[in-house]
LOVEXLUM-297839 format. One line per 10 residues: number of its first residue (from 1); for each residue y, x, z of C-alpha. Coordinates in nm, 3 decimals, m for minus. Each point is the difference from the previous one (the first is absolute). Layout:
<pagus>
NUM> Y X Z ~ ...
</pagus>
This chain:
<pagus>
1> 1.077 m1.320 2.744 ~ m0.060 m0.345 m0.122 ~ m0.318 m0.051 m0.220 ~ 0.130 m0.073 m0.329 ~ m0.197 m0.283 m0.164 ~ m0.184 0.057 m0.336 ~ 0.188 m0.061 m0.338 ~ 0.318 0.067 0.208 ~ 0.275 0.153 m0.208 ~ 0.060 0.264 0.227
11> m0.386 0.113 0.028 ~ m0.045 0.040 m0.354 ~ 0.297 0.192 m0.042 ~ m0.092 0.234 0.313 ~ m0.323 0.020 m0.198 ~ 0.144 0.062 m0.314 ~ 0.222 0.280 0.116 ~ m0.280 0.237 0.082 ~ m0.043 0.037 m0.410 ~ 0.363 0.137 0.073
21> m0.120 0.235 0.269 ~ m0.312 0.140 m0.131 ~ 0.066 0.010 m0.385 ~ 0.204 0.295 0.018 ~ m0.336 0.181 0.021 ~ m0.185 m0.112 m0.304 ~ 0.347 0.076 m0.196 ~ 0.137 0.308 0.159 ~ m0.353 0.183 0.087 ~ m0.237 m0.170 m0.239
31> 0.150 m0.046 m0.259 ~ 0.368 0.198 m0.049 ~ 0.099 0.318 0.216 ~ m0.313 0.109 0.113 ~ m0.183 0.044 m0.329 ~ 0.277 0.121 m0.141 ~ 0.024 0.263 0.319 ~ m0.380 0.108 m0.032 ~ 0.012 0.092 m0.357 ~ 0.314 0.200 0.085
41> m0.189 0.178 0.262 ~ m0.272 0.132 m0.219 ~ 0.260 0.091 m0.289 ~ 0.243 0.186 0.214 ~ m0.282 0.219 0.188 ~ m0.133 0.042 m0.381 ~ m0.356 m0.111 0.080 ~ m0.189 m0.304 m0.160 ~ m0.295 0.027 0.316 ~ m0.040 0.037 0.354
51> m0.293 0.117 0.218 ~ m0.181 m0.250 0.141 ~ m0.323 m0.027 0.214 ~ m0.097 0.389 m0.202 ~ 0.091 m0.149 m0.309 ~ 0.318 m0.024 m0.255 ~ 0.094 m0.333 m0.085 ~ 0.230 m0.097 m0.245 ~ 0.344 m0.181 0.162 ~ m0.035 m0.374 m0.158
61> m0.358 m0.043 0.089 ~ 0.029 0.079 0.383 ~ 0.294 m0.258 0.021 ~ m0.238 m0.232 m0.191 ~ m0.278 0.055 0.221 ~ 0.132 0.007 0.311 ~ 0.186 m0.343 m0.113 ~ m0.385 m0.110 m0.092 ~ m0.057 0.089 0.351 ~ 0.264 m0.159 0.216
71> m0.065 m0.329 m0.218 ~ m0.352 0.041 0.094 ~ 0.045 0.056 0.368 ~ 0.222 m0.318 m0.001 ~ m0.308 m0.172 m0.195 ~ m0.174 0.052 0.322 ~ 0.230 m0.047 0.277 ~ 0.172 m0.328 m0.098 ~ m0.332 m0.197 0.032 ~ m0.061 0.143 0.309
81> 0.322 m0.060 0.168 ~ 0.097 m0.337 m0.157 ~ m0.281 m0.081 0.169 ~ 0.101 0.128 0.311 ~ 0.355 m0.168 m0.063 ~ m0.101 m0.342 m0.035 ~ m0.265 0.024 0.268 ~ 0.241 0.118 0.284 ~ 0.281 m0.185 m0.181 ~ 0.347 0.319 m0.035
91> m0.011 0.062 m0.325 ~ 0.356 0.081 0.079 ~ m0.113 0.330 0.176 ~ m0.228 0.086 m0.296 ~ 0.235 m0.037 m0.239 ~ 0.279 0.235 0.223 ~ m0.266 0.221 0.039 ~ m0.061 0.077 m0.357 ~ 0.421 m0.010 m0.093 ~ 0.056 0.252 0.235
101> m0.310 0.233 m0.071 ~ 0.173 m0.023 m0.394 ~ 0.347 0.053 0.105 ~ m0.036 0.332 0.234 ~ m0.243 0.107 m0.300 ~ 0.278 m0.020 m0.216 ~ 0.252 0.219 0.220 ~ m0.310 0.241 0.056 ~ 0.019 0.075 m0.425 ~ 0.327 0.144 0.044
111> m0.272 0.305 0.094 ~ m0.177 m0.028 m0.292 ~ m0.043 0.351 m0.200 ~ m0.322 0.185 m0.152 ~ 0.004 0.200 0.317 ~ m0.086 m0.269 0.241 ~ m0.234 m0.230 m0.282 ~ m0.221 m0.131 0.260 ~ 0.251 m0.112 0.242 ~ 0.226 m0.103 m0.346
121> m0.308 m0.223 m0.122 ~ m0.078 m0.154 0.308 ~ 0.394 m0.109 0.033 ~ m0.049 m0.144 m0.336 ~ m0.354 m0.168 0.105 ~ 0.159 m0.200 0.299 ~ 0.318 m0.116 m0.171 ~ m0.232 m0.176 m0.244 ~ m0.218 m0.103 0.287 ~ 0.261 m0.116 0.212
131> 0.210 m0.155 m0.324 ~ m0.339 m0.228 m0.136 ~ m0.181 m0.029 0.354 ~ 0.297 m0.189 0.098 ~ 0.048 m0.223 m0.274 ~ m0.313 m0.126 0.054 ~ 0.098 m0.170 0.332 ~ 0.391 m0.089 m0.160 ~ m0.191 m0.200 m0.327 ~ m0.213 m0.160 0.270
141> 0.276 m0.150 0.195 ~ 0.095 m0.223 m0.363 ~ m0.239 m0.281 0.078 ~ 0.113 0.022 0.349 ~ 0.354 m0.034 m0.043 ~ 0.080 m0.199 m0.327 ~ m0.145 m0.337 m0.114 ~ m0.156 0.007 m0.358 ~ 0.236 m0.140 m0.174 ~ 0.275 0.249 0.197
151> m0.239 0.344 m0.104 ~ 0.095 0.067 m0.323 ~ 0.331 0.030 m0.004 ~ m0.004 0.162 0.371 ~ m0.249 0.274 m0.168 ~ 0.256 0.054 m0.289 ~ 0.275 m0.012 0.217 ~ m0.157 0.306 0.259 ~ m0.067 0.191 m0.358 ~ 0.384 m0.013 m0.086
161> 0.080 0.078 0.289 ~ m0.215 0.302 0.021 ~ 0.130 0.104 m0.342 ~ 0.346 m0.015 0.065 ~ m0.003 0.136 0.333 ~ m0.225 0.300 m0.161 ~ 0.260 0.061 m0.270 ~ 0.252 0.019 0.218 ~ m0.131 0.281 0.167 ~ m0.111 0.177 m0.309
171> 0.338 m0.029 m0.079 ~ 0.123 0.210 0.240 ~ m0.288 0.232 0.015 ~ 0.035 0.070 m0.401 ~ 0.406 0.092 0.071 ~ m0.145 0.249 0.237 ~ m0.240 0.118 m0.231 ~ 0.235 0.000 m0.275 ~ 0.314 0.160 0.196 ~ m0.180 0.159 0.269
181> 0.363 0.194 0.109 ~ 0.175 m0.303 0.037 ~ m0.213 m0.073 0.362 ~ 0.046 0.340 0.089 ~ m0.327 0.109 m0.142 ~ m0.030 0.311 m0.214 ~ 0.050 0.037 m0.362 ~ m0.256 m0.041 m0.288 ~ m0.383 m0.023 m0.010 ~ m0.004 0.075 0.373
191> 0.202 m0.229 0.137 ~ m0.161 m0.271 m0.233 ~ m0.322 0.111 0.144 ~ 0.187 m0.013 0.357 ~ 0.125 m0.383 m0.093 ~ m0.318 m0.083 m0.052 ~ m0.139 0.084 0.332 ~ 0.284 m0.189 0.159 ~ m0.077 m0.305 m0.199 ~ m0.359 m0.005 0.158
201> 0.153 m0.010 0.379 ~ 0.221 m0.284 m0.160 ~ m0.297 m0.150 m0.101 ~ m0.133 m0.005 0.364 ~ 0.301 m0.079 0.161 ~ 0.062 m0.291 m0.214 ~ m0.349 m0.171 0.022 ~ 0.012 m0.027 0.343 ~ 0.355 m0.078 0.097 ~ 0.005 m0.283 m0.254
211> m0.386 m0.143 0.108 ~ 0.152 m0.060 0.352 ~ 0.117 m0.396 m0.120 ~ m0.335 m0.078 m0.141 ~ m0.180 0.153 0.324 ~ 0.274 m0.191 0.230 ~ m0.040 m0.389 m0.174 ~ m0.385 0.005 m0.160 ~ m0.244 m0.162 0.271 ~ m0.264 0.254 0.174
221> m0.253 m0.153 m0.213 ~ m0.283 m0.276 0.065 ~ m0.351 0.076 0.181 ~ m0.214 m0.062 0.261 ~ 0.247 0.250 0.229 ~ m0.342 0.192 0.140 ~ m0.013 0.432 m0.013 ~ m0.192 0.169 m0.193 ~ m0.376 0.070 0.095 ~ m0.300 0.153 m0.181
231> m0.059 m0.253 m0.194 ~ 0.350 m0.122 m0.098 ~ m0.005 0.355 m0.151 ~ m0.175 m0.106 m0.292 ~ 0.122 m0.304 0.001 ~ 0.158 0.021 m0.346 ~ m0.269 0.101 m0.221 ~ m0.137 m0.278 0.181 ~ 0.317 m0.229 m0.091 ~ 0.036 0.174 m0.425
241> m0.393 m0.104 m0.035 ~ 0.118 m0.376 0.099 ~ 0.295 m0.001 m0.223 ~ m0.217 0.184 m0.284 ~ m0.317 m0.287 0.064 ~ 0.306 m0.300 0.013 ~ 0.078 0.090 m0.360 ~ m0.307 m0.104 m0.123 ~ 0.096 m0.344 0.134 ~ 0.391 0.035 m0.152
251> m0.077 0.088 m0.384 ~ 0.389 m0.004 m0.037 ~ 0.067 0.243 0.236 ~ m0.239 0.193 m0.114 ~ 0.026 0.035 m0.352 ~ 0.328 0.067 0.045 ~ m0.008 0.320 0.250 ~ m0.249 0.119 m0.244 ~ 0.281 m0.027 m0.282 ~ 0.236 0.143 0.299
261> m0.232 0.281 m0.004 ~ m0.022 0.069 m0.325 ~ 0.351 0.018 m0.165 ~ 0.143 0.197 0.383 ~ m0.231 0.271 m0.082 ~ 0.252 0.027 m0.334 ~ 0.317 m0.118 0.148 ~ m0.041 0.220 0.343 ~ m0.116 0.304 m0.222 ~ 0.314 0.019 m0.180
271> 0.230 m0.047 0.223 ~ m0.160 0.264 0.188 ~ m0.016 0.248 m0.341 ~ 0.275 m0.093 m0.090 ~ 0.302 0.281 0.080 ~ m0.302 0.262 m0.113 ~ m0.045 m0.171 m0.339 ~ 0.396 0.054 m0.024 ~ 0.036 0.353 0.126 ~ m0.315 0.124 m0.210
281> m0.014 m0.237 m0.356 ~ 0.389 m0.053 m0.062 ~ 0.229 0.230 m0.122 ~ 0.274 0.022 0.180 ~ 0.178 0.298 m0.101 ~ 0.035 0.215 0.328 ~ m0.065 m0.012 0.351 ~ 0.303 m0.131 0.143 ~ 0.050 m0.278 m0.287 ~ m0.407 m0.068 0.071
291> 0.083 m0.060 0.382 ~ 0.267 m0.233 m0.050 ~ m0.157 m0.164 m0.271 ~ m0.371 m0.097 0.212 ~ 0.237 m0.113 0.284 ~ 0.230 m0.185 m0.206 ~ m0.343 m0.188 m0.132 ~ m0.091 m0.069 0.289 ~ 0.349 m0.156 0.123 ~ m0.030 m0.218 m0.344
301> m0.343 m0.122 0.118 ~ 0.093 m0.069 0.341 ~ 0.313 m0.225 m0.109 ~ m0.155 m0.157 m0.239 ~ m0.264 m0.087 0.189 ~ 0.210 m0.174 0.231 ~ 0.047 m0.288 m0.324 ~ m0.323 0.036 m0.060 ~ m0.109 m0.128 0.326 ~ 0.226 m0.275 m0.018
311> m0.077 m0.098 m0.407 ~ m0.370 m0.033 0.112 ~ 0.028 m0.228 0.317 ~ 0.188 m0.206 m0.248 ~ m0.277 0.054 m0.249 ~ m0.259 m0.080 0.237 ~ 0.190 m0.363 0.147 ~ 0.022 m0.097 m0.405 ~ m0.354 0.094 m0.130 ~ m0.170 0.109 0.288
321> m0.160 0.294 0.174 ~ m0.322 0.096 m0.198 ~ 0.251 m0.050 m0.323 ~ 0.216 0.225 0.092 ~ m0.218 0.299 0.083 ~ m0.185 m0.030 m0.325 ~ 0.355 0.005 m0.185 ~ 0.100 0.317 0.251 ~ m0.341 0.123 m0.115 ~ m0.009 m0.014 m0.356
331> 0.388 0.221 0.069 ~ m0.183 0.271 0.180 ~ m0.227 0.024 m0.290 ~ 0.324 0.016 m0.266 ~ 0.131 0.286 0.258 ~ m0.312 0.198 m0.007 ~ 0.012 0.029 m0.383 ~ 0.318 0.115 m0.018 ~ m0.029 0.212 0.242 ~ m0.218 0.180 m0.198
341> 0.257 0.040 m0.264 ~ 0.316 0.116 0.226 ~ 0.121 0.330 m0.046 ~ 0.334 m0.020 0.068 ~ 0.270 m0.070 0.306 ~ 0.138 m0.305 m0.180 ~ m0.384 m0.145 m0.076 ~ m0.081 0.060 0.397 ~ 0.307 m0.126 0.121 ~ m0.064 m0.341 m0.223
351> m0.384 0.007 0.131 ~ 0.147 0.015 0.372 ~ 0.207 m0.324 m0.043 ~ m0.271 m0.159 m0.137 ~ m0.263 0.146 0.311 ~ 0.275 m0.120 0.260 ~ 0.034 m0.318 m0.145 ~ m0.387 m0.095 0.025 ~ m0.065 0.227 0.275 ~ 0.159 m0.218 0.285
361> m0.083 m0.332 m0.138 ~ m0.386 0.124 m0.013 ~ 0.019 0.104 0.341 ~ 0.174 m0.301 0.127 ~ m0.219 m0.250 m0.142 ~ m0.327 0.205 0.043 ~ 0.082 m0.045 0.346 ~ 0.091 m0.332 0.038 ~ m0.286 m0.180 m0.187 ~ m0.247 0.155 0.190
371> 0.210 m0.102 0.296 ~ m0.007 m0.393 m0.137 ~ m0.416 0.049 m0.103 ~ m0.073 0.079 0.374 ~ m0.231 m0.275 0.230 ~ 0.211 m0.123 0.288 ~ m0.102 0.274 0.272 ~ 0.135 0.179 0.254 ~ m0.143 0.349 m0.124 ~ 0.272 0.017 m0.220
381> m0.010 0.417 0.035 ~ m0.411 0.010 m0.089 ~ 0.076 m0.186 m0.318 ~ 0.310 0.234 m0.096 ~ m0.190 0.292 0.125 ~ m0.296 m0.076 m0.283 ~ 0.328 m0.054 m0.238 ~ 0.148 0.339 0.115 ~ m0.373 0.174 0.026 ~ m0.020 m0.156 m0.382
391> 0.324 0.164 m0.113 ~ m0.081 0.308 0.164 ~ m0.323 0.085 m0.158 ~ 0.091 m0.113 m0.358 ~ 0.291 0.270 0.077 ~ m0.269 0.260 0.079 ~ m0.221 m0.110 m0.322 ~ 0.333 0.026 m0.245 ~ 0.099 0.315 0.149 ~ m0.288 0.134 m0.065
401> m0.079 m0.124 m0.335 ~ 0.369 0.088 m0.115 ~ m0.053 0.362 0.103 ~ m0.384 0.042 m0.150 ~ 0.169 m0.118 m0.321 ~ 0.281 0.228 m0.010 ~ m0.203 0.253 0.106 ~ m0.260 m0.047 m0.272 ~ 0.252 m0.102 m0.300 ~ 0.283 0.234 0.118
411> 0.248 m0.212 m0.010 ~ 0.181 m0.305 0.229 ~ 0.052 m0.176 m0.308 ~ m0.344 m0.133 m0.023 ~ m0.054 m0.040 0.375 ~ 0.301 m0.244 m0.050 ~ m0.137 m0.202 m0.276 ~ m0.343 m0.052 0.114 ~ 0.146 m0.144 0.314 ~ 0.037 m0.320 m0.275
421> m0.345 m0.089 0.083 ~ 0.089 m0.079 0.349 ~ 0.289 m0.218 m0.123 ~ m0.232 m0.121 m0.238 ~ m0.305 m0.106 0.209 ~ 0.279 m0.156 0.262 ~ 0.121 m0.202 m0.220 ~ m0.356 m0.158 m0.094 ~ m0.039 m0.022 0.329 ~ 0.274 m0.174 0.089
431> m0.064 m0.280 m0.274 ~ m0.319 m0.066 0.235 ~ 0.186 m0.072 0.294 ~ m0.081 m0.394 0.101 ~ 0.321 m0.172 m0.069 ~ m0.073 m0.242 0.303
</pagus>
């Protein structure tokens, strides 16, 4: 195959299409059928705990910490193989590595019951792995493949993709959840539950059939082509300790991953919370209308997030990057406080367009300013390892603080509205940012 050059319309769509691959995970599992599935777990065996390690744990704080977890395992590993990546130069086989660890996890959760909880969890643990560990290598590739002036609307473009690609297979999974006889399945709560399983090993199936283009056209990756010794094992720390001393010398960079790390800590933190906040604060009347209501949310989200994406590359060409994100920002912190408020399936369905809407664009341009901030280098993955290892952690902190609050207060509610202080401090942050 003939090395496609860089900024080559053909490259960044090959690139872009893995946000078509891979998204199905972060809608399907993270976010849609699989919360929705391990709630409905716990309330059909009529249990609110498990068993674990000699001691009962309640359902929606193992999920949370074992998410906590994975994130932090990924913390870890990405600096160390980025490192690796860049040394030996295939980042390509990294990044394959990691897609296919997440898919086959997802096909292994069609196991998942209270019976097997270890081998459930650790299904769970390596999708997320697998799903994060290689996004870290995809994100890398942006300086790689895309001039400047080409990455924000390439970024935007591999979001809509991955949102429209992801909604078309929550599509179909929801009509199997919804009419589980029509495929054959059987009738009711059980072959809802049994739809739900299947949609996992669609999951799977999906991610890697569709990640075969991207694979096939994006370049091995740039290095110094050498294997890995003892000391190119450590090479990464070695490489995040350069990026993290650079910044001192590139206030713009950063004062703005700082922001970055801020506000994701909100941003990430709902959209992780999210489906849980619906299925536990909202009243939606029964089970079945409270099913099709969280994954009819998340379909509006996912559409409209599509626009979004697209309204905010726009935004971004007219009044620029840091702009933007404070504008997204001071959204999020609109969202929070009427979140607080919500108590019905109208008010949550109205919050969702709203989410989806600044969700993308957030994402998007998060991305690709940090992207345009960057030294000319050829570490590309060390620098979007730190990003990633940035994201990561502020995932871990917000986690954490969101649950310590609910669990203190008793309710969501305020767990959601002091995630405004995250917006908040962002936002001050972001007016900071050097605009040359």
């Amino acid at each position: 195959m003939a090395h496609l050059p860089k900024g080559s319309k053909k490259l960044l769509n090959a690139w872009a299409f893995y946000d078509w691959a891979n998204s199905v995970y972060s809608l399907v599992i993270a976010s849609a059928v699989f919360p929705i599935f391990y709630a409905a777990l716990f309330n059909s065996a009529g249990i609110e705990s498990v068993t674990i390690l000699g001691g009962q744990i309640r359902s929606t704080p193992l999920i949370s910490y074992t998410t906590a977890a994975a994130f932090l395992v990924v913390s870890f590993i990405a600096p160390f193989l980025s490192g690796i990546a860049d040394y030996i130069g295939n980042k390509k086989n990294f990044m394959k590595f990691f897609c296919y660890l997440g898919a086959l996890s997802c096909i292994g959760l069609y196991f998942f019951s209270l019976e097997r909880i270890y081998l459930s969890l650790l299904f769970y643990f390596f999708g997320l792995v697998g799903f994060w560990g290689s996004v870290v290598f995809y994100n890398s590739y942006l300086p790689d493949i895309a001039f400047p002036e080409q990455q924000d609307r390439i970024s935007a473009k591999g979001y809509s993709l991955g949102y429209i690609g992801s909604v078309l297979l929550l599509v179909f999974n929801l009509a199997m959840v919804m009419f589980p006889e029509t495929f054959g399945l059987a009738e009711g709560g059980a072959g809802s539950m049994q739809a739900m399983r299947i949609s996992f090993i669609t999951v799977g199936v999906w991610w890697i059939a569709f990640s075969q283009y991207s694979f096939y056209h994006l370049p091995k990756g740039t290095g110094n082509n050498a294997k890995i010794h003892r000391h190119v094992l450590f090479n990464g720390f070695k490489e995040l300790r350069t990026v993290y001393r650079s910044l001192s010398e590139n206030q713009k960079l950063k004062r703005y991953l700082t922001a970055f790390f801020i506000y994701s800590m909100a941003v990430q933190t709902i959209m992780l919370v999210a489906t849980y906040f619906g299925e536990k604060e909202i009243n939606w009347g029964g089970d079945d209308e409270k099913t099709t209501g969280l994954i009819l949310s998340i379909l509006i989200i996912q559409l409209l997030a599509v626009l979004g994406a697209f309204l905010t590359s726009r935004a971004s060409a007219k009044f620029g990057n840091i702009y933007t994100l404070i504008i997204i920002n001071f959204i999020w912190i609109a969202i929070c406080i009427y979140a607080y408020f919500m108590e019905t399936s109208i008010q949550f369905y109205a919050a969702a367009g709203v989410v989806g809407l600044v969700m993308g664009g957030i994402q998007a341009l998060s991305r690709s300013t940090y992207s345009k901030f960057l030294p000319e280098t050829r570490d590309t993955t060390s620098y979007f390892s730190f990003y990633d290892v940035s994201e990561k952690i502020g995932i871990v902190i917000g986690m954490l603080i969101y649950g310590f609050i609910d669990q203190i207060t008793g309710s969501m509610r305020n767990s959601v509205l002091f995630l405004i202080v995250f917006f908040g401090v962002g936002v001050i942050l972001l007016f900071r940012v050097p605009k040359k």
